[in-house]
C-alpha positions, -999 to 999 in steps of 0.1 A, spaced: 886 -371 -486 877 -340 -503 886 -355 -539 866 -384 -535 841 -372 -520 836 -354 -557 836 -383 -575 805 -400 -590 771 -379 -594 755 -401 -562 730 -378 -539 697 -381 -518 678 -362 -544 681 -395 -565 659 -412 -543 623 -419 -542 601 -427 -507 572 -441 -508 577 -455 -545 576 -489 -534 610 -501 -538 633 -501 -505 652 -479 -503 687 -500 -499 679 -510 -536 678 -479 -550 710 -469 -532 722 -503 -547 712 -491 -582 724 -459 -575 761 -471 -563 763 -495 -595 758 -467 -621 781 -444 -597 808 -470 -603 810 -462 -638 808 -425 -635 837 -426 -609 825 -434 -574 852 -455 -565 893 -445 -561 922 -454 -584 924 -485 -567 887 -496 -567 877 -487 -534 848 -471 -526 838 -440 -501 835 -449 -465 800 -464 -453 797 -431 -432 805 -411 -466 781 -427 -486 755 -421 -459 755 -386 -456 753 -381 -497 718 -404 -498 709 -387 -460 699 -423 -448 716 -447 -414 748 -464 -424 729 -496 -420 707 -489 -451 736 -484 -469 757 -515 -453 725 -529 -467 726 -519 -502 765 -528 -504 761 -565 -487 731 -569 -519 760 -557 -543 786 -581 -528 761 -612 -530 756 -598 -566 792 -597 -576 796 -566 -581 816 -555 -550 837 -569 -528 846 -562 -489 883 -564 -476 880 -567 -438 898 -534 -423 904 -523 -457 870 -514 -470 848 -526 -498 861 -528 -532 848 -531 -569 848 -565 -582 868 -564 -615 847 -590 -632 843 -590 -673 809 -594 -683 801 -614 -708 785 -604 -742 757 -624 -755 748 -613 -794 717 -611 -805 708 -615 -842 691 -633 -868 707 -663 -861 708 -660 -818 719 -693 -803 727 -692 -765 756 -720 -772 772 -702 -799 765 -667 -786 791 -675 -753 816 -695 -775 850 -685 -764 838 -666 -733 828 -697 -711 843 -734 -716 807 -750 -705 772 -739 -720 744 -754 -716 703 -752 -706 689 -765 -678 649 -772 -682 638 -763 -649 595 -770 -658 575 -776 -684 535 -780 -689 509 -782 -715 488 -743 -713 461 -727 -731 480 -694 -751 470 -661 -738 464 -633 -763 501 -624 -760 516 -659 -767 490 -665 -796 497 -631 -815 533 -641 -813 527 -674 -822 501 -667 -848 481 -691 -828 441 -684 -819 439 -677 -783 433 -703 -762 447 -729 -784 473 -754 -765 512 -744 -763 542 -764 -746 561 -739 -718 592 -745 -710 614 -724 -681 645 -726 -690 682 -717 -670 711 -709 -691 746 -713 -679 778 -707 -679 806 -723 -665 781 -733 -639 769 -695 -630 737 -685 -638 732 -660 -666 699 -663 -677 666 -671 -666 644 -675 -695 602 -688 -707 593 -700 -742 564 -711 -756 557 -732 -787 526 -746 -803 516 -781 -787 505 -790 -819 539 -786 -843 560 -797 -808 543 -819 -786 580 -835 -778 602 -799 -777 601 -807 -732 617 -841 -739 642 -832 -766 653 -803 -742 655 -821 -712 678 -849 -732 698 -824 -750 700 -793 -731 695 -771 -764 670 -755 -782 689 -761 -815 689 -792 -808 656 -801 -798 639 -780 -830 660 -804 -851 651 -836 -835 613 -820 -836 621 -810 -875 630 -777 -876 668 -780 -887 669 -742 -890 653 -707 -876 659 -671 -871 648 -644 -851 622 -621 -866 620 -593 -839 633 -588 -806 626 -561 -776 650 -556 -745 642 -537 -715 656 -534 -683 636 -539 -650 639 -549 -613 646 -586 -609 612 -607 -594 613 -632 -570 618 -661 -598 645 -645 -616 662 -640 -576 657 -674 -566 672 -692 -598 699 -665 -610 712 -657 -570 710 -621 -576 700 -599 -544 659 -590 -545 653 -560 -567 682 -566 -588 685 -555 -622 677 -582 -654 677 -573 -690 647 -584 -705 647 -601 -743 608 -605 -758 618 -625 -791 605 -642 -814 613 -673 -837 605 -680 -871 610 -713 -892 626 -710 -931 587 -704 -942 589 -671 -916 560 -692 -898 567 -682 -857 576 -711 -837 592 -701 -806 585 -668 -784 606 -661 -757 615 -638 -729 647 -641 -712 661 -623 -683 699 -616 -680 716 -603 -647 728 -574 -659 758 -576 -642 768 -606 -655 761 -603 -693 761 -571 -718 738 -572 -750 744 -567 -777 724 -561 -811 734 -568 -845 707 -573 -883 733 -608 -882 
């Protein structure tokens, strides 16, 4: 016990009270990072509830909490009378470049790839959208929220705007084709690239919960991009959430 109890860098000085996020998630977050610093045993298993309660100094049942979020996650499993165990799960690695396309990006990693369009309306752009865009605020834009799958699991959660002016069709072709590709080239855009892209990492919200069946508070990757046509005029700005348990990013000028 004394061995394990070594392993990983977890403690109760890592946590926050009063910061407004439970704290069974942040003993979640804290348990997923410890993973890859050690936490578990040779075998995958992880420190007793009782163990893991006395390094955070919180009831077992706020950590029984924070493991059963990790479980419905993926991340861990439980072995009745054996304990809980890490899931040995691959995640998969989504590329982004000049050329990012959600289809292509997974080829070879999942046998089935497609969007879903989950909604779509007609909006006026904020100031956001319409820098991106190179639109004047308040001129009309086609949203579309968008799920991306693979295999049939959720691994992407994402919103894109486009000028209702160039696409007044983009909804239609995606709904019909369940690409973005796709629907630019049926809309006349046969070819784009990415011009600039931002990731960041944050606590999932309720939407990104709901549609990619992660625990609440779990953690998303966050892509801001945007699209430009052969003419480098923008066309599509995005922001897509990952589970960051299911996918790894990664970055490349290609």
């Amino acid at each position: 016990m004394t061995a394990r109890a070594g392993r990983g860098s977890l403690s109760k000085s890592a946590l926050h009270r009063g910061v407004g996020v439970a704290l069974w998630r942040q003993i979640g977050d804290e348990i997923r990072r410890g993973i890859g610093a050690g936490l578990a045993d040779e075998n995958g298993r992880l420190p007793p509830e009782a163990e893991l309660a006395a390094r955070f100094g919180v009831n077992r049942h706020t950590v029984r909490a924070a493991i059963a979020a990790l479980i419905h996650e993926g991340v861990l499993r439980s072995e009745q009378g054996r304990g809980t165990y890490v899931r040995r799960q691959k995640r998969l690695t989504y590329p982004i470049g000049t050329r990012t396309r959600f289809s292509a990006g997974l080829e070879g990693q999942a046998r089935d790839r497609q969007v879903e369009l989950l909604d779509h309306m007609k909006e006026p752009a904020n100031a956001v959208v319409a820098a991106a865009l190179g639109l004047g605020a308040g001129v009309d834009v086609i949203r579309l929220e968008m799920l991306g799958l693979a295999d049939g699991v959720p691994i992407s959660r994402s919103t894109s705007w486009f000028s209702a002016t160039l696409f007044p069709d983009i909804a239609g072709y995606v709904a019909r084709t369940h690409s973005i590709t796709e629907a630019l080239a049926l809309s006349g855009t046969r070819d784009y690239r990415r011009a600039s892209t931002t990731i960041e990492a944050r606590h999932a919200d309720d939407t990104d919960t709901r549609d990619l069946r992660l625990s609440p508070g779990a953690i998303v990757l966050v892509a801001r991009g945007v699209n430009v046509d052969g003419n480098g005029k923008p066309i599509q700005y995005s922001q897509t959430r990952f589970s960051a348990d299911r996918v790894e990013l990664t970055v490349s000028p290609a």
